[in-house]
TORKOL-4160 file (C-alpha; in steps of 0.2 Angstrom, whole numbers, padded with zeros to 4 digits, m for minus):
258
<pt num="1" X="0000" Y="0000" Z="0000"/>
<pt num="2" X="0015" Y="0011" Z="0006"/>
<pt num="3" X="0024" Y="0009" Z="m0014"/>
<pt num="4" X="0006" Y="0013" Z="m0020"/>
<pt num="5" X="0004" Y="0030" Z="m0011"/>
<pt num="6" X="0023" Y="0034" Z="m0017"/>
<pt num="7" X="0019" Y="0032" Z="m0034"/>
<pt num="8" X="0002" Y="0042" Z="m0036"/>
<pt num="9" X="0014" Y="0054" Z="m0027"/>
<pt num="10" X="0027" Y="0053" Z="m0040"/>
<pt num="11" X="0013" Y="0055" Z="m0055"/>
<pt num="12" X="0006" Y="0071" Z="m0047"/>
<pt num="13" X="0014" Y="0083" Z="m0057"/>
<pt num="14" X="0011" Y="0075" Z="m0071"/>
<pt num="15" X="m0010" Y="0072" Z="m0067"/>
<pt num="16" X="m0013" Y="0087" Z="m0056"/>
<pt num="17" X="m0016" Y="0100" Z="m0072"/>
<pt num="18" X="m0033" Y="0109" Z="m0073"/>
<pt num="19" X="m0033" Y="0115" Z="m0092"/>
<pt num="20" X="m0023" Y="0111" Z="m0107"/>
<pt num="21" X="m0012" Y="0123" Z="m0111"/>
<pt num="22" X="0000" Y="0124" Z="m0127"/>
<pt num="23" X="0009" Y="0139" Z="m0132"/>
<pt num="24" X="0023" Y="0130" Z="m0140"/>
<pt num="25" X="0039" Y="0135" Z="m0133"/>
<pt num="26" X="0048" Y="0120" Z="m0142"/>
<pt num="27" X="0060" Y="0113" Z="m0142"/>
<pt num="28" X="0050" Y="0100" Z="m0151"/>
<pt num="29" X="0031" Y="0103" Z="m0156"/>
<pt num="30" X="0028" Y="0088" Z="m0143"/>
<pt num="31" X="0041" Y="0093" Z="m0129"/>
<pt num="32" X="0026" Y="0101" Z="m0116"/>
<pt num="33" X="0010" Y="0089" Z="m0125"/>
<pt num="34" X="0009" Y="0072" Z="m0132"/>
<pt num="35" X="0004" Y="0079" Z="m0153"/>
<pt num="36" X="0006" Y="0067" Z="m0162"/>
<pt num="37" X="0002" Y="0065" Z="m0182"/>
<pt num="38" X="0010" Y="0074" Z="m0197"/>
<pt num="39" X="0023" Y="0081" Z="m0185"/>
<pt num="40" X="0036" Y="0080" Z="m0199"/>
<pt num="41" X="0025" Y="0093" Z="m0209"/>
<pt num="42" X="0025" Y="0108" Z="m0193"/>
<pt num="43" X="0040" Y="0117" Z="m0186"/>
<pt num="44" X="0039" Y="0130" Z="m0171"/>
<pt num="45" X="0045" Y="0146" Z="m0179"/>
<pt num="46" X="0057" Y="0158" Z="m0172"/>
<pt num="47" X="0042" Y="0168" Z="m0166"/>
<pt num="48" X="0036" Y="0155" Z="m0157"/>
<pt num="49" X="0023" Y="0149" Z="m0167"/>
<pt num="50" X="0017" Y="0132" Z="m0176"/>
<pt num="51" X="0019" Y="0134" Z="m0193"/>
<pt num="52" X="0013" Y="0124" Z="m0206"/>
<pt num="53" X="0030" Y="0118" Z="m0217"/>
<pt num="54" X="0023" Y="0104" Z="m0227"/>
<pt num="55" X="0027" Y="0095" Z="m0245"/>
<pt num="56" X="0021" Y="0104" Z="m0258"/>
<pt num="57" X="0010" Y="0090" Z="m0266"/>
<pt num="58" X="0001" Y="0083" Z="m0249"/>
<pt num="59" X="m0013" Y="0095" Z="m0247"/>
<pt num="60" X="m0019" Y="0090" Z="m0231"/>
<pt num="61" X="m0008" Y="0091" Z="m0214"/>
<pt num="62" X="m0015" Y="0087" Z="m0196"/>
<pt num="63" X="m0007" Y="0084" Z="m0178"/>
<pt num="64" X="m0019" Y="0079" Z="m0165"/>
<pt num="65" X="m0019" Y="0077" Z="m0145"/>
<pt num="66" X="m0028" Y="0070" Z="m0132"/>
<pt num="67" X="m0041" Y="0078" Z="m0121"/>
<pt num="68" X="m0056" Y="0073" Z="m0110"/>
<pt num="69" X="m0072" Y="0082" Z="m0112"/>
<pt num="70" X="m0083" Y="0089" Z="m0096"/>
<pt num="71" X="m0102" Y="0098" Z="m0098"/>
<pt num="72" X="m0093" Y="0115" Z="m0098"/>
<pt num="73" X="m0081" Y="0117" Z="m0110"/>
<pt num="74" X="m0072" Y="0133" Z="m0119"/>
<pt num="75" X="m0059" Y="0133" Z="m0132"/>
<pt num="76" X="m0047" Y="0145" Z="m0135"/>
<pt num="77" X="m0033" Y="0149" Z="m0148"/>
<pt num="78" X="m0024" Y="0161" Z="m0162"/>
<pt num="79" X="m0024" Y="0160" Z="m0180"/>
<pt num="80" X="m0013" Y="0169" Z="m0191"/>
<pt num="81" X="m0015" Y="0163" Z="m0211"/>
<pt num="82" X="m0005" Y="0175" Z="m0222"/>
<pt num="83" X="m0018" Y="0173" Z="m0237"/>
<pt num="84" X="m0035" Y="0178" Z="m0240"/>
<pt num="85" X="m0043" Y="0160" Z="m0235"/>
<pt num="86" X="m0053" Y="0148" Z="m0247"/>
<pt num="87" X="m0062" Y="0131" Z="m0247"/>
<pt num="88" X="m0043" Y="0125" Z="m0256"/>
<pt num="89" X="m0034" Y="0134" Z="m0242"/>
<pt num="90" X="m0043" Y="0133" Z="m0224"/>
<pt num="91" X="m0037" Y="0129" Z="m0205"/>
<pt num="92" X="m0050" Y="0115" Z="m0198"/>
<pt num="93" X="m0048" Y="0115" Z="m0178"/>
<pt num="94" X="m0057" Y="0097" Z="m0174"/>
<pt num="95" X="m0064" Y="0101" Z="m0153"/>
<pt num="96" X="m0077" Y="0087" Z="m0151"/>
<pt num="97" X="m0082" Y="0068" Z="m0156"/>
<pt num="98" X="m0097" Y="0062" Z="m0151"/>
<pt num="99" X="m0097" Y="0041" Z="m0151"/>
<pt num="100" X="m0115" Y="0042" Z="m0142"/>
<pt num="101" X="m0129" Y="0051" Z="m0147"/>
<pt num="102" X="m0130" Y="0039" Z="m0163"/>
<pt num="103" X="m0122" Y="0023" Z="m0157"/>
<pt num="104" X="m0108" Y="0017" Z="m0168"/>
<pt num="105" X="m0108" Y="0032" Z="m0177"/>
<pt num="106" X="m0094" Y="0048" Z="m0175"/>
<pt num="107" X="m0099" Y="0064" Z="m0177"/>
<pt num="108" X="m0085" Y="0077" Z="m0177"/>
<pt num="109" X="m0086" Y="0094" Z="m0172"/>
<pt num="110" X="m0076" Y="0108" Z="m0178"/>
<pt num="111" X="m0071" Y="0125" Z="m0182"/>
<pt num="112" X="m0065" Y="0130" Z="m0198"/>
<pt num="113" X="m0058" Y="0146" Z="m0203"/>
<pt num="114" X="m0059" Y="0152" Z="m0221"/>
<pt num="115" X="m0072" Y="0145" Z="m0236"/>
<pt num="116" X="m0075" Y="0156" Z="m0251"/>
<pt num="117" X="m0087" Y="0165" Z="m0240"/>
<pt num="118" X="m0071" Y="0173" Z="m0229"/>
<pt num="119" X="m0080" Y="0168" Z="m0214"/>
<pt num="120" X="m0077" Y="0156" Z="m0197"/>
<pt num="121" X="m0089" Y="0142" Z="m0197"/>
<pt num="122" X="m0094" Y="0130" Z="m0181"/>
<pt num="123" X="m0097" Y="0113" Z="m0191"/>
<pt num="124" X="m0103" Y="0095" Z="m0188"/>
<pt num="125" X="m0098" Y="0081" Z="m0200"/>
<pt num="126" X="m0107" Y="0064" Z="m0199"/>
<pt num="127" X="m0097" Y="0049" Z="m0201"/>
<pt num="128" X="m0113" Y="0044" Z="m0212"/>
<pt num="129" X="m0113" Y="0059" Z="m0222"/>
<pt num="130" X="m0104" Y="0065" Z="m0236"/>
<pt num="131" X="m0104" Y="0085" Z="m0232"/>
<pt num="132" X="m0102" Y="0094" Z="m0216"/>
<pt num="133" X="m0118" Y="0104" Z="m0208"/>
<pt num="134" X="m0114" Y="0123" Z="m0204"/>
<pt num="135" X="m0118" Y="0123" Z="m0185"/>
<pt num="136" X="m0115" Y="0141" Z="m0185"/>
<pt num="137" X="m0110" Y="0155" Z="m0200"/>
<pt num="138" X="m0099" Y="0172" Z="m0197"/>
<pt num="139" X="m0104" Y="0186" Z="m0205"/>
<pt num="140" X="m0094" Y="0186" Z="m0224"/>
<pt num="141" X="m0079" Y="0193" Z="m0228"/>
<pt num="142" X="m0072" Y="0193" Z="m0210"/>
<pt num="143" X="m0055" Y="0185" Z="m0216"/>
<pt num="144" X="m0052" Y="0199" Z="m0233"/>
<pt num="145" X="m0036" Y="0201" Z="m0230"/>
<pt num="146" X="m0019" Y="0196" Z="m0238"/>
<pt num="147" X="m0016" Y="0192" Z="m0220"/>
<pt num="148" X="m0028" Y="0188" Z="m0207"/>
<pt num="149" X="m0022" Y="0185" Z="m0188"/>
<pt num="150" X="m0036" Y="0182" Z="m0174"/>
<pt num="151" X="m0042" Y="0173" Z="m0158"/>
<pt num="152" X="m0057" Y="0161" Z="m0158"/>
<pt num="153" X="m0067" Y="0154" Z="m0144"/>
<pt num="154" X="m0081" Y="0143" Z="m0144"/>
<pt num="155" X="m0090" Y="0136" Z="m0128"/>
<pt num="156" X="m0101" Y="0122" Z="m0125"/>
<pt num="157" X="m0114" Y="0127" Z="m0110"/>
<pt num="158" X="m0118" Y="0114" Z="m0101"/>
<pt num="159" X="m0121" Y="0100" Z="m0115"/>
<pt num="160" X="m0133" Y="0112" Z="m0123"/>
<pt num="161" X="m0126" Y="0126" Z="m0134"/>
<pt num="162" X="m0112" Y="0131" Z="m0144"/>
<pt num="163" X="m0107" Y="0149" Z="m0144"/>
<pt num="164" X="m0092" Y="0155" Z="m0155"/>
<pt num="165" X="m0083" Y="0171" Z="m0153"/>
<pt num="166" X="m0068" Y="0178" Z="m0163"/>
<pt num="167" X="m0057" Y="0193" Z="m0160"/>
<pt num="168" X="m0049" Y="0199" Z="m0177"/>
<pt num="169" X="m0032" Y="0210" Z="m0172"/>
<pt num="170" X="m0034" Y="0226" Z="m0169"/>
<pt num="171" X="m0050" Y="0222" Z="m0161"/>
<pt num="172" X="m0051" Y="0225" Z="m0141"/>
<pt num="173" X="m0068" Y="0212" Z="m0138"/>
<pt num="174" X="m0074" Y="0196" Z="m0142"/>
<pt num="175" X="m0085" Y="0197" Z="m0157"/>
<pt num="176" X="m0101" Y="0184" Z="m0155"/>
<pt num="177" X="m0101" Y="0175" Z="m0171"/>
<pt num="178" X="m0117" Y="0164" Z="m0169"/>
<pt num="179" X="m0124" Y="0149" Z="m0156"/>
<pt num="180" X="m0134" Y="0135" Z="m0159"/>
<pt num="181" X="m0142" Y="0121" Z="m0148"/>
<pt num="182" X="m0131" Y="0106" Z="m0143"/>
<pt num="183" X="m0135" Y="0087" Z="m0145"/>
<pt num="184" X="m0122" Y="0079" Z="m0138"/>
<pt num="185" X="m0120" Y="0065" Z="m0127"/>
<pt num="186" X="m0114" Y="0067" Z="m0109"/>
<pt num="187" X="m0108" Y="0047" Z="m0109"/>
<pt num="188" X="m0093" Y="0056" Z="m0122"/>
<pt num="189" X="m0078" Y="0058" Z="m0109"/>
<pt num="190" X="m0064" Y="0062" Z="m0120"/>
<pt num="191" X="m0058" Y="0063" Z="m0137"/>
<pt num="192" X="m0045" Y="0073" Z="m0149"/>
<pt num="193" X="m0040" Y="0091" Z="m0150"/>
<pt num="194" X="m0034" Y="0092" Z="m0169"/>
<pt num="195" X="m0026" Y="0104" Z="m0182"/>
<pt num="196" X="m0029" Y="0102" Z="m0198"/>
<pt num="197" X="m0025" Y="0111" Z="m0211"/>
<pt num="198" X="m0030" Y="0111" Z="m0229"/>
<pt num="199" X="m0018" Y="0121" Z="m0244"/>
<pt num="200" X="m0014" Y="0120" Z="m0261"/>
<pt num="201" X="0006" Y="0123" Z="m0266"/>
<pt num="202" X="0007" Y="0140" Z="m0265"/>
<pt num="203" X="0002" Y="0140" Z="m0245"/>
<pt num="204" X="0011" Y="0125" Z="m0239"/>
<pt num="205" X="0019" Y="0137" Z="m0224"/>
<pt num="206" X="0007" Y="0151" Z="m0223"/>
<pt num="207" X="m0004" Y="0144" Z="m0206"/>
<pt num="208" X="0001" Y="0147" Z="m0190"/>
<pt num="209" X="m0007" Y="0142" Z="m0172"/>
<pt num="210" X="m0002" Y="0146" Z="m0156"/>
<pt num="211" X="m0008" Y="0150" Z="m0138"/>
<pt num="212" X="m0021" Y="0135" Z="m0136"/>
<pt num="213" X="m0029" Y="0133" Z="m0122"/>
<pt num="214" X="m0043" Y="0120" Z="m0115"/>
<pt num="215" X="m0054" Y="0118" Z="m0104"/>
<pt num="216" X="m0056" Y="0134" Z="m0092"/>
<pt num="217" X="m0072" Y="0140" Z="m0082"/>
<pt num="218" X="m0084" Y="0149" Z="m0095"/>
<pt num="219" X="m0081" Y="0167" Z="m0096"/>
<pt num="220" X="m0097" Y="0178" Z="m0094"/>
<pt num="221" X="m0096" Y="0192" Z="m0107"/>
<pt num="222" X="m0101" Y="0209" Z="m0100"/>
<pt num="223" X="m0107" Y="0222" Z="m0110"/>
<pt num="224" X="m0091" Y="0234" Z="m0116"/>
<pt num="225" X="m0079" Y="0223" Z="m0106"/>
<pt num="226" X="m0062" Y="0224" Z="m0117"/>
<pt num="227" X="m0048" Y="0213" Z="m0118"/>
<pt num="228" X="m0030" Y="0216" Z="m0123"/>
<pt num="229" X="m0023" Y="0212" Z="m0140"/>
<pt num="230" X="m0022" Y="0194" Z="m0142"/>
<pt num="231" X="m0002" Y="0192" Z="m0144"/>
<pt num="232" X="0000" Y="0205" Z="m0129"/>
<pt num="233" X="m0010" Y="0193" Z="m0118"/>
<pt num="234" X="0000" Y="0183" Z="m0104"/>
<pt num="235" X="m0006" Y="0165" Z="m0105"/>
<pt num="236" X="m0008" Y="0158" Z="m0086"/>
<pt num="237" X="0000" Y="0141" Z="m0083"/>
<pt num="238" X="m0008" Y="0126" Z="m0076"/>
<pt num="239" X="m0015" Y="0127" Z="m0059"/>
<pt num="240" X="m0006" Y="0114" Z="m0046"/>
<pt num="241" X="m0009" Y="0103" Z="m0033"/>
<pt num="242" X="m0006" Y="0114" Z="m0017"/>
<pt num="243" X="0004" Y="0103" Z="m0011"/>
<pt num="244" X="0015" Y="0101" Z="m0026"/>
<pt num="245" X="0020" Y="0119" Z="m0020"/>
<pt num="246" X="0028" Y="0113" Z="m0004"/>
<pt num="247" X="0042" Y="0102" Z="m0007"/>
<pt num="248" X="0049" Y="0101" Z="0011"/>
<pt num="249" X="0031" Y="0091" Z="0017"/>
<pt num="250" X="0033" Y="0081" Z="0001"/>
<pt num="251" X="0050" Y="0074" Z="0005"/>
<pt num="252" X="0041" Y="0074" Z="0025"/>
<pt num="253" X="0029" Y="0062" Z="0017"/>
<pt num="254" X="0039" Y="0051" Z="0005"/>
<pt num="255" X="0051" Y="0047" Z="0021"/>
<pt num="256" X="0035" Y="0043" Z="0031"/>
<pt num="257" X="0026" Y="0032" Z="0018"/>
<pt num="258" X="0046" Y="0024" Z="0015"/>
């Protein structure tokens, strides 16, 4: 029982985190996270960024990692793509999978920035079906620009709606871009954070991702509550175990439990 305690004890830095938190400050895409997938097609950049760095010819790039789901969720990260985004040439970020509502049947949720339309989508594709629904549609022409750099956020509210905000730079509040009702299962109790990026060969290295973060308490959005510029925000790291902050009782214990 004694070498039982000693190893949970040894494991809780490792299981005491309360949010995912990637803000990839390398060496190696996987050196904080377990990513794994199509790492040989990313690098982190001398910015500190994830860029995509992929063979000309593959069109399709994705790393994923592993996450468990709760009733409450939010999701948080920034998008820099330095092309005006189409259906050729889109970031997909993949937040949900639901095995339950439909038994034997995944359905995917996730986010994709960029169509023809310019806009951020909140989509549901069905392992059954050949297109994806649009769950929720931005307002057009959000992503004109030869280069468009943002921060999205969607939540899920209690199992029973989505809500997905975006805040373009230069912008100093999160911008509502629609909601919708929820049908997701509650017996869902993890799945796979994922990015994916679609290109053609003329934007093999033009997407970046960076400052991810997932799950944290819902944020209440007051009216004309502001929020610094999305690469000037300090990222918080991952709450501890209190006692993982005391290292003299830790060695007190270990020598009691020996």
């Amino acid at each position: 029982m004694k070498q039982f305690i000693l190893f949970i004890l040894v494991l809780l830095p490792v299981c005491a985190f309360a949010q995912f938190t990637e803000t990839f400050d390398g060496p190696e895409i996987n050196s904080t996270n377990p990513w794994r997938g199509d790492l040989d097609k990313f690098i982190i950049n001398s910015d500190g960024w994830l860029q995509l760095d992929a063979p000309l010819d593959q069109k399709h790039a994705e790393i994923s990692v592993p996450i468990s789901y709760s009733n409450n969720m939010e999701w948080v990260f920034d998008v820099k793509l330095l092309f005006e985004p189409t259906n050729p040439n889109c970031a997909r970020i993949y937040i949900y999978t639901d095995k339950q509502t439909i038994p034997n049947i995944n359905d995917d949720y996730y986010i994709q920035i960029g169509s023809n339309d310019r806009d951020i989508t909140l989509r549901r594709q069905r392992e059954t079906e050949k297109n994806p629904k649009k769950l929720i549609t931005g307002p057009e022409n959000l992503l004109k620009n030869a280069t468009n750099s943002l921060r999205v956020k969607l939540t899920l509210e209690n199992l029973k709606e989505w809500k997905l905000y975006s805040k373009v730079e230069g912008e100093t509040a999160y911008q509502l871009q629609g909601k919708c009702p929820a049908t997701v299962s509650s017996l869902n109790k993890g799945g796979w954070f994922k990015i994916h990026c679609v290109y053609s060969q003329t934007r093999a290295n033009f997407f970046y991702f960076d400052n991810i973060m997932y799950p944290q308490k819902l944020q209440r959005h007051r009216k004309n509550q502001t929020h610094p510029n999305p690469h000037q925000w300090n990222y918080p790291n991952c709450k501890q175990s209190k006692y993982l902050r005391r290292p003299l009782f830790n060695l007190y214990l270990i020598k009691r439990l020996i």
